[in-house]
C-alpha positions as CSV (number, residue, x, y, z in Angstrom):
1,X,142.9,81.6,101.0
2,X,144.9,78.8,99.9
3,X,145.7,78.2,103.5
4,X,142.0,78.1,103.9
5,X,141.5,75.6,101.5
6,X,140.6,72.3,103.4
7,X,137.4,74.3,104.9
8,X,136.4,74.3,101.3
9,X,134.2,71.9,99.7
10,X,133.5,73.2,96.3
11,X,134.9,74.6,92.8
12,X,132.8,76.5,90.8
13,X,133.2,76.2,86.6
14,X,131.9,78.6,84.3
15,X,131.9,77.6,80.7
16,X,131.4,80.3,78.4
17,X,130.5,78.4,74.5
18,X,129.0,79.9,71.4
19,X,125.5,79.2,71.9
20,X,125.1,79.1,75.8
21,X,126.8,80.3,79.3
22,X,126.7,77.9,82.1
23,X,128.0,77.4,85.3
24,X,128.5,73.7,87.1
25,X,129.3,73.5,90.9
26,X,131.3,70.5,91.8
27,X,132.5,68.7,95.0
28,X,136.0,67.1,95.2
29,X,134.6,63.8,94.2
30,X,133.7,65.9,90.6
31,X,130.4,64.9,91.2
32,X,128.1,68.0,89.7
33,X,126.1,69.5,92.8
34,X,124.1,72.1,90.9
35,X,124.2,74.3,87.7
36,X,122.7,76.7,85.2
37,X,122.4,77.5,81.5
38,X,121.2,80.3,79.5
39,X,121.6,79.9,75.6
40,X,122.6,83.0,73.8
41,X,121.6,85.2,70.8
42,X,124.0,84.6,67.3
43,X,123.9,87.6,64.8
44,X,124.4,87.2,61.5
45,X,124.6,90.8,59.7
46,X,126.1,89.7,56.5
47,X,126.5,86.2,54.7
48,X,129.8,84.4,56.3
49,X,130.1,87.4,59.5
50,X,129.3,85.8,63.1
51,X,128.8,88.1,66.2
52,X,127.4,88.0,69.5
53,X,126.4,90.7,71.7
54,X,129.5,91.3,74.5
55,X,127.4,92.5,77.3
56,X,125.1,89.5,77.1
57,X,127.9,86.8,77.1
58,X,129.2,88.8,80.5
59,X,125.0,88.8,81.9
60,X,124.3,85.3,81.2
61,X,127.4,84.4,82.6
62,X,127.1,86.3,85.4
63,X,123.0,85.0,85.7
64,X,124.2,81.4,85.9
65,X,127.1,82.2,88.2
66,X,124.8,83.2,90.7
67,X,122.4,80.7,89.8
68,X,123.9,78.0,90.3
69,X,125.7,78.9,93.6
70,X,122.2,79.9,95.1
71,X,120.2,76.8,93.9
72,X,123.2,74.4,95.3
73,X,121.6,76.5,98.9
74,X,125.4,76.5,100.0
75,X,127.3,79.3,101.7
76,X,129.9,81.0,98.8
77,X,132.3,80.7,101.7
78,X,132.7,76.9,101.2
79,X,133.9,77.7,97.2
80,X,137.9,77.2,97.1
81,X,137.7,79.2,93.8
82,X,136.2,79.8,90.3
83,X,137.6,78.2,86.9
84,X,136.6,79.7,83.8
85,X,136.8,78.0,80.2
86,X,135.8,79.8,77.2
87,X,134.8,79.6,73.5
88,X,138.1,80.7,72.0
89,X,139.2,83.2,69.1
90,X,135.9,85.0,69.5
91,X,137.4,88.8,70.3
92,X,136.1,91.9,72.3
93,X,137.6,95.4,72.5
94,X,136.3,97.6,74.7
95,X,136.2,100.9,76.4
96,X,138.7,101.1,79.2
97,X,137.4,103.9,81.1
98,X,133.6,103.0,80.6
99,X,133.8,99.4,80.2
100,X,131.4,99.4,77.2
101,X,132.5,97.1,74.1
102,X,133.0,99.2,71.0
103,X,131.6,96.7,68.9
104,X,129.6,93.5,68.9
105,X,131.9,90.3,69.6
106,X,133.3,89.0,66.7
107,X,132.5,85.3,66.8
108,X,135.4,82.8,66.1
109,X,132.7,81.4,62.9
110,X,133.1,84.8,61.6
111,X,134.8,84.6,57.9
112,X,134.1,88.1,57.4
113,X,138.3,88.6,57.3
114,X,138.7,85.8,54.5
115,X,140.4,88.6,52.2
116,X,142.9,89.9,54.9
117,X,144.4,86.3,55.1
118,X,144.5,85.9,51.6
119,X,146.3,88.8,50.9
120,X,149.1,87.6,54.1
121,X,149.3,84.3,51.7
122,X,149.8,86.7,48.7
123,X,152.7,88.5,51.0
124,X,154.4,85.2,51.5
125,X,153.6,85.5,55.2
126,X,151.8,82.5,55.9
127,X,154.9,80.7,56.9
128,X,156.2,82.8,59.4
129,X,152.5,82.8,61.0
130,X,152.7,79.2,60.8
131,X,156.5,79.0,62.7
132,X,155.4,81.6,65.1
133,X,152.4,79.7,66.4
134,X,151.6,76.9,64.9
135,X,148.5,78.1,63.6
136,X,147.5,78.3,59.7
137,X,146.8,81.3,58.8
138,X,142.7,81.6,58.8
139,X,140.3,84.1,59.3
140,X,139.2,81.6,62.5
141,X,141.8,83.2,64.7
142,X,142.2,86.4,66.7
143,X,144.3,88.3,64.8
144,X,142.2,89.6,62.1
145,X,139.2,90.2,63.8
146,X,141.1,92.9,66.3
147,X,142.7,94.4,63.1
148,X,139.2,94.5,61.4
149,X,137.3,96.4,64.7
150,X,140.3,98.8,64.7
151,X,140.6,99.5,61.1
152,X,136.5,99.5,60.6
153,X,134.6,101.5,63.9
154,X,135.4,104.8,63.6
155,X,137.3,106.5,66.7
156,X,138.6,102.8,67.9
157,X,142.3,103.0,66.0
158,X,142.7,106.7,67.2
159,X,141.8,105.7,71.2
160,X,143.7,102.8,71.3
161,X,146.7,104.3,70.3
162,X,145.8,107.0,73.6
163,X,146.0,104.1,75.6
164,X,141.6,103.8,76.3
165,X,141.1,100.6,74.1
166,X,141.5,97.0,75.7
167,X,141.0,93.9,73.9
168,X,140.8,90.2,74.8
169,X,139.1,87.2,74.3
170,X,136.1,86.1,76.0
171,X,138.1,84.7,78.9
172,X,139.9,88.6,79.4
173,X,136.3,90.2,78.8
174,X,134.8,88.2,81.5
175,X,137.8,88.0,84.6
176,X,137.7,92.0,83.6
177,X,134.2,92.3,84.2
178,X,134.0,89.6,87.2
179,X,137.1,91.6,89.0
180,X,135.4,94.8,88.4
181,X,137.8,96.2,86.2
182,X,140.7,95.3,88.2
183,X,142.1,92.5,86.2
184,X,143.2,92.5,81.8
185,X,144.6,88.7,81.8
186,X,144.6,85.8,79.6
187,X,145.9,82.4,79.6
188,X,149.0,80.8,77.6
189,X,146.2,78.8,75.8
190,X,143.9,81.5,74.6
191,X,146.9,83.3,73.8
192,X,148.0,81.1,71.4
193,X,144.5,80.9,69.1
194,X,145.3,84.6,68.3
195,X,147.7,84.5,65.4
196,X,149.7,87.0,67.6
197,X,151.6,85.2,70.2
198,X,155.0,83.2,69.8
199,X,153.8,79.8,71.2
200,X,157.8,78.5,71.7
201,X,158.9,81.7,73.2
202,X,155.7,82.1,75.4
203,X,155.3,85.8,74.8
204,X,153.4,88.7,72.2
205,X,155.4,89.2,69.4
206,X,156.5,92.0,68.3
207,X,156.8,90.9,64.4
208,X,153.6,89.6,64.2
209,X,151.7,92.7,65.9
210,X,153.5,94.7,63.5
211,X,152.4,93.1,60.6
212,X,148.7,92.8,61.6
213,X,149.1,96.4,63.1
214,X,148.0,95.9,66.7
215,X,149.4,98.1,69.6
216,X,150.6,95.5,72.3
217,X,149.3,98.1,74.9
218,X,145.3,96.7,74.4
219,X,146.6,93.0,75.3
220,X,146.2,91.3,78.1
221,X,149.1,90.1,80.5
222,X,149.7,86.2,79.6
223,X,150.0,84.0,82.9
224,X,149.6,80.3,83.4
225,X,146.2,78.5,83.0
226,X,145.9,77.4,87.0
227,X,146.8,80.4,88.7
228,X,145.0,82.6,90.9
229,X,144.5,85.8,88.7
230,X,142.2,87.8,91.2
231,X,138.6,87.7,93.1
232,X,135.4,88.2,92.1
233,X,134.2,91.7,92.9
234,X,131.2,91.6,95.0
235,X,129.4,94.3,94.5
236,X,129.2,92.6,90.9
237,X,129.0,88.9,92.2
238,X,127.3,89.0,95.5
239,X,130.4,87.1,96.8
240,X,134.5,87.5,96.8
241,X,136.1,83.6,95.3
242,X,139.5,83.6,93.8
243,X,139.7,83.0,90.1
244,X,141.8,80.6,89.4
245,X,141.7,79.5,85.7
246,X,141.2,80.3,82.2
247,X,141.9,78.0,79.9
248,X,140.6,77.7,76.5
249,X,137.5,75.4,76.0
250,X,139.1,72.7,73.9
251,X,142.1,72.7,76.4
252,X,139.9,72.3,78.7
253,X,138.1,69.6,77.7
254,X,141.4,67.8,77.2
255,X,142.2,68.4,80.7
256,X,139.1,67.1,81.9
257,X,139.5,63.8,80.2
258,X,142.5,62.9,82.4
259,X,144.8,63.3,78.6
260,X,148.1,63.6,80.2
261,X,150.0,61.3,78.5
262,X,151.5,62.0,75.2
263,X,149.4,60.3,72.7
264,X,146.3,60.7,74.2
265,X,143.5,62.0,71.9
266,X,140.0,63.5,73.0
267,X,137.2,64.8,70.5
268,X,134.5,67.4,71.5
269,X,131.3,67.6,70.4
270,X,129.6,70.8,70.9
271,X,128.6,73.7,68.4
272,X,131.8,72.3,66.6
273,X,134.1,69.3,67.0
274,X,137.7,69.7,68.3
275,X,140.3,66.7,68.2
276,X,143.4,67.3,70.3
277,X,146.1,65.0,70.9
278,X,148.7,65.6,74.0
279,X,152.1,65.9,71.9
280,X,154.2,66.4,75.8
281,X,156.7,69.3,76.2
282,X,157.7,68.7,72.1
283,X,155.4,71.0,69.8
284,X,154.8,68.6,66.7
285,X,154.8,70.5,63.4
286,X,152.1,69.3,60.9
287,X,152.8,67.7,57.7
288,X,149.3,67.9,57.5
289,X,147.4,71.4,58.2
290,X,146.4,70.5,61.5
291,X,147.4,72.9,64.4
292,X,150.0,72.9,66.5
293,X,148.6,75.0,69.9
294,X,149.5,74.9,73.7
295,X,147.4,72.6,75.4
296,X,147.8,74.1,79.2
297,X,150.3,76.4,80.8
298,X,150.8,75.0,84.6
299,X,153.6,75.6,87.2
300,X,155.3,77.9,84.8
301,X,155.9,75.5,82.0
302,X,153.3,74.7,78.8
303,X,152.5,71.4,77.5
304,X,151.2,71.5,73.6
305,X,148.9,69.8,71.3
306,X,147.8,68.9,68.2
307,X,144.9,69.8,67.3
308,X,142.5,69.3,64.3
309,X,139.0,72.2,64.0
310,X,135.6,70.8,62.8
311,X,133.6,74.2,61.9
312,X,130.4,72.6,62.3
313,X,129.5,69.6,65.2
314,X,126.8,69.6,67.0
315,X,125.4,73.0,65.6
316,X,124.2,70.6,62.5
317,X,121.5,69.4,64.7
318,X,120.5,72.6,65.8
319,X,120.5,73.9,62.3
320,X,118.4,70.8,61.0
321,X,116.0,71.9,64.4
322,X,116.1,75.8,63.8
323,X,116.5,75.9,60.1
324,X,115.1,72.6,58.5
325,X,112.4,72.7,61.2
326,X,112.6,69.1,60.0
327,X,113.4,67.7,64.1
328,X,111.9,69.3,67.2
329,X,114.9,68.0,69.6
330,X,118.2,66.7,69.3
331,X,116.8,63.8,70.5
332,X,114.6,62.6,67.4
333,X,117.2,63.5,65.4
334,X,118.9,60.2,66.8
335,X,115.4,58.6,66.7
336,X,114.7,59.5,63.1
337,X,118.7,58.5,62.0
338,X,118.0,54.9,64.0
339,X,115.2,54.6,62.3
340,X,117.1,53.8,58.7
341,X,120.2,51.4,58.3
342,X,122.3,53.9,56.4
343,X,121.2,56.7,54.1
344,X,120.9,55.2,50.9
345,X,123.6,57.0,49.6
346,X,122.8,60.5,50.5
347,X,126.0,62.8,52.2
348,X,125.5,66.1,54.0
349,X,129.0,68.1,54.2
350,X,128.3,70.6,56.6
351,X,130.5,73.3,55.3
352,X,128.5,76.1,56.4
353,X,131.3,78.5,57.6
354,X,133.5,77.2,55.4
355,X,135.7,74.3,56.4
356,X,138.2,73.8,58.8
357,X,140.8,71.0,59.4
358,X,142.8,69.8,57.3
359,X,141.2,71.8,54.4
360,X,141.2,75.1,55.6
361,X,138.6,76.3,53.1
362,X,136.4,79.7,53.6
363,X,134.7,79.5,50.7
364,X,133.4,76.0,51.1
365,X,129.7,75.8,52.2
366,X,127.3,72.7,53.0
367,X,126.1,70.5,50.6
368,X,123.4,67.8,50.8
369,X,124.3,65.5,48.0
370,X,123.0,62.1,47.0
371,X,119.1,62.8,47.1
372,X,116.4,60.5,45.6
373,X,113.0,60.7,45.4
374,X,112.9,57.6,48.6
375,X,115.3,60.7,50.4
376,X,113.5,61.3,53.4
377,X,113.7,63.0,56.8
378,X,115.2,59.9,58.3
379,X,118.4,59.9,55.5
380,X,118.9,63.3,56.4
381,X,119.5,63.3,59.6
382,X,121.2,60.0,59.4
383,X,123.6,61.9,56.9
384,X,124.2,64.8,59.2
385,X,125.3,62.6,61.7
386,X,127.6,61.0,59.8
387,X,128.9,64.0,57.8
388,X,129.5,65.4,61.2
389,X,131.7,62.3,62.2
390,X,133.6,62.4,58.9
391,X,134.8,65.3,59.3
392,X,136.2,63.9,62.7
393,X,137.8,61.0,60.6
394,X,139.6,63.9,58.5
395,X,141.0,64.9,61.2
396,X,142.4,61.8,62.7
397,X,143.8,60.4,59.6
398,X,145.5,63.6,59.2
399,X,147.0,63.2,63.2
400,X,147.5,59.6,62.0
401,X,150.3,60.9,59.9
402,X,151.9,63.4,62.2
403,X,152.2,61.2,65.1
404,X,154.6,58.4,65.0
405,X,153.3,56.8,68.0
406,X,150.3,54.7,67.2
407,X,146.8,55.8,67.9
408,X,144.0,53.0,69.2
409,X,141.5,55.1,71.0
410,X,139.6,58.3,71.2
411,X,137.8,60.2,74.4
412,X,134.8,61.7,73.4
413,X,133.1,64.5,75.1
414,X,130.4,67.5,74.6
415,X,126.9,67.9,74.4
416,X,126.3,65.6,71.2
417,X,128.5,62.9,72.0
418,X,125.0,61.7,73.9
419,X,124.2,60.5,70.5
420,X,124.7,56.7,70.7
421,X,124.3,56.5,67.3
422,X,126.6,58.9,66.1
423,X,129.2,57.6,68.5
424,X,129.0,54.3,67.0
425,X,128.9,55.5,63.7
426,X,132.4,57.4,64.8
427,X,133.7,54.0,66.0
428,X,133.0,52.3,62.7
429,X,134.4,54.8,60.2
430,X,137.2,55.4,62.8
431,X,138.2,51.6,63.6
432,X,138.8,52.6,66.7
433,X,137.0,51.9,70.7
434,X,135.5,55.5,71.8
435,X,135.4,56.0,75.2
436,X,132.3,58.5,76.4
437,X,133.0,58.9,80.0
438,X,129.4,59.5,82.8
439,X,130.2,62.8,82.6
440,X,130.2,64.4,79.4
441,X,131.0,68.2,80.2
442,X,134.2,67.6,80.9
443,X,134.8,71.5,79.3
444,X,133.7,72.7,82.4
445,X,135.1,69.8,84.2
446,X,138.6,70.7,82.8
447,X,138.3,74.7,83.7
448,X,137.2,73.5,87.7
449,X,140.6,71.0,88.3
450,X,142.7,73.7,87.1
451,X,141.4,75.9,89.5
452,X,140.8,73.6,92.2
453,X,144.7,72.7,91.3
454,X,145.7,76.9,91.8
455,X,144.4,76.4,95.3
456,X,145.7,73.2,96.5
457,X,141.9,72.0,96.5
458,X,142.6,69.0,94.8
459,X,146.6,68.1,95.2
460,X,147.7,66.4,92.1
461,X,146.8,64.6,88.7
462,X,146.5,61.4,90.1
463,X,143.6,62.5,92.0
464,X,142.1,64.2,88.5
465,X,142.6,60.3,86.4
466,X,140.8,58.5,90.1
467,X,137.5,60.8,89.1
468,X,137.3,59.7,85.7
469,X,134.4,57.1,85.2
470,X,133.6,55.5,81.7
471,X,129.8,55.5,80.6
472,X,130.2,53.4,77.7
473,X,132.9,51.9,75.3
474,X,131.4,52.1,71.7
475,X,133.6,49.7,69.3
476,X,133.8,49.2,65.7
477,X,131.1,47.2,63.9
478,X,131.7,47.9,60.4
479,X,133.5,46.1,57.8
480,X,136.6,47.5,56.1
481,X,134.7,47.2,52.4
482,X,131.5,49.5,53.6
483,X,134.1,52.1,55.7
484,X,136.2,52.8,52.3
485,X,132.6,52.6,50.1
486,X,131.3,55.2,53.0
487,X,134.4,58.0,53.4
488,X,134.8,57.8,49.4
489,X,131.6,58.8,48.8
490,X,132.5,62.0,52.0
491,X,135.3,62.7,50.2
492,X,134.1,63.1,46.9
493,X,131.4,65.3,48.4
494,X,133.7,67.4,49.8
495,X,135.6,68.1,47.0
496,X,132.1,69.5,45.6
497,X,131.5,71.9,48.2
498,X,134.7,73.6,48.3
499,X,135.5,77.2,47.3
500,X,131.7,76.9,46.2
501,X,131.4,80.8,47.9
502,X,133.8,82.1,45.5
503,X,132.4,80.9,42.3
504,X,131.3,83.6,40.2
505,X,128.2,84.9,39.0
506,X,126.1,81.9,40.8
């Protein structure tokens, strides 16, 4: 196949998320030929638990896949291979022998295991966690979620001990199913968002699945990020293309924005917000709660990152849509926050699955602070725009600190980076130039190079940074005075909402 390659003309990109599955077909030029998107059910069974149903993450997938090849009216022939990138920590076991999931997805929002991690702090183990794989230990990762299936659904423990229980992320659940079966696989970057795998030893370890009581035997095989992994099964597919990536969505995204230097620093904006920072071949350990994670595995060595978690982006908007019913789109959000020069004091922390980076608080929840009796419609979403970006600036202060190199810029990316005013917004409390390139889905973007890499489709990384094209360069308008009056007021507000879940008798 790879010797095939210069008959091929496309790479096709799935990108699996938290509220939608869509695939994106792209020519060598990374110019988007066709694609599809179906958004996808969230339940919420108890207050703080996340879950998705397993089989529809795999149909709608599977829906746009075909989709999108057979709208683009080209032959499946002329596809060099298929790159998958994934909403990461969300977990699935499942039935080997049947291939039916023994319980709903657990969704990476899910704080349902908030108690587990507190009794690991308890049992000193946080910092071995920590050492292990740069991760803090949080209810967020993997780790817990697989222990909770296997400790909770009756019959699960006992089978996977036999050998019949497999387990993955959404990445494994969905090569497994597009291989029929044939292929239980991960990336080095999904890997290392379980809480279970030694990120500078590059392998399962054997301490940490004892002490979270997980047989190795469910996990997938850990491989690169751009490597051919198998084909697509066609009576499943319709067509046979090589799979040639998985790679974590935020990894991805990092990819995609051409961030190959050490330094560099992207933020995406899509159900949450995700600030990475290329740290090179040297892992950087956080004086500052931020993660440390591998960034992509390629040619058999990894690079790492940096990386600061926002709970809550773009899924403020929806939830202002949804919930508030106070918007109709995304779009008059932006409308309505324009519409007002600030928001007269009023601060929405949006806290509602607790809050992530550099906090690391489960029991935090949102707060809409500030409100007067001139409060309207307008002042709120202004505020959840900026409460949004805030948490961003958390982030990057706490990065700031870490990184001794200096930091001038940020790439933005994701759905509600569209927001012009947002993105300015980010610019001012930032003092920083953000950079919002034409194409904004660089997730998917980042998931079809490193496939398109695997098969020799496209050669190098220099031919990666030619593809980038900038949209529009937003740079900071705001005077130091009003930035410190404006992130005083955040961070006062945030100290309200947290632990505001465990407060007793409310």
């Amino acid at each position: 196949m790879v010797d095939a390659v210069s008959e091929k003309k496309y790479v096709l990109a799935l990108d699996q998320g938290t509220t939608s599955s869509r695939a994106i077909l792209f020519n060598h030029n990374a110019k988007k030929i066709s694609s599809s998107q179906l958004e996808i059910k969230l339940f919420f069974p108890k207050s703080g638990w996340v879950e998705q149903d397993a089989q529809e993450l795999f149909l709608t997938q599977l829906t746009v896949m075909k989709e999108a090849v057979n709208t683009s009216r080209i032959d499946p022939e002329e596809i060099a291979a298929v790159g998958i990138a994934n909403q990461r920590e969300t977990v699935i076991l499942w039935d080997k022998e049947t291939g039916v999931p023994v319980y709903h997805a657990i969704v990476w929002q899910c704080r349902r295991t908030a108690s587990m991690i507190e009794e690991l702090s308890a049992q000193g183990k946080s910092e071995l966690i920590r050492k292990k794989t740069g991760l803090i230990p949080d209810a967020y990762f993997s780790a817990t979620k697989i222990k909770w299936i296997l400790d909770n659904v009756e019959g699960v423990r006992q089978k996977a001990e036999q050998g019949k229980i497999l387990a993955g992320t959404v990445d494994t659940w969905l090569i497994w199913k597009l291989t029929g079966g044939k292929v239980h696989v991960t990336d080095c970057t999904n890997a290392s968002r379980t809480m279970l795998y030694n990120i500078h030893e590059c392998r399962w370890d054997e301490e940490l699945l004892q002490l979270f009581d997980i047989p190795e035997s469910i996990l997938p095989q850990v491989k690169d990020s751009s490597c051919v992994y198998g084909v697509t099964d066609k009576s499943v597919c319709g067509f046979e293309i090589p799979v040639a990536s998985c790679i974590g969505d935020q990894q991805a995204a990092l990819f995609g924005q051409a961030c190959f230097e050490e330094g560099n620093v992207k933020t995406t904006f899509g159900t949450g917000c995700f600030m990475l920072m290329n740290t090179g071949s040297t892992p950087i350990d956080s004086k500052n709660n931020l993660l440390t994670t591998i960034a992509i595995g390629i040619g058999g060595k990894v690079e790492y990152a940096l990386e600061g978690s926002v709970f809550m982006g773009g899924a403020v908007v929806k939830w202002l849509r949804d919930q508030l019913g106070i918007i109709r789109s995304a779009r008059e959000c932006d409308v309505l926050a324009e519409s007002v020069s600030d928001t007269e004091g009023v601060v929405m922390v949006p806290a509602f699955t607790g809050l992530g980076s550099p906090y690391w608080d489960p029991y935090a929840r949102g707060m809409l602070i500030g409100l007067t009796r001139g409060s309207g419609k307008a002042h709120i979403c202004r505020a959840a725009l900026e409460g949004i970006a805030c948490q961003v600036k958390d982030v990057l202060e706490a990065m700031r600190d870490d990184y001794s190199g200096g930091l001038t810029e940020v790439k933005v990316d994701g759905g509600a980076c569209v927001s012009d005013v947002m993105m300015q917004f980010l610019s001012d409390i930032l003092d920083m130039s953000v950079f919002r390139p034409k194409n904004v889905e660089t997730t998917a973007l980042g998931a079809a190079y490193c496939a398109g890499l695997a098969v020799n489709f496209w050669k190098s990384r220099q031919e990666i940074v030619n593809n980038l094209q900038i949209d529009k360069i937003f740079t900071c308008a705001m005077t130091q005075e009003k930035r410190r009056e404006i992130y005083s007021r955040w961070k006062l507000a945030v100290e309200r909402s947290r632990g505001w879940a465990k407060q007793p008798d409310i």
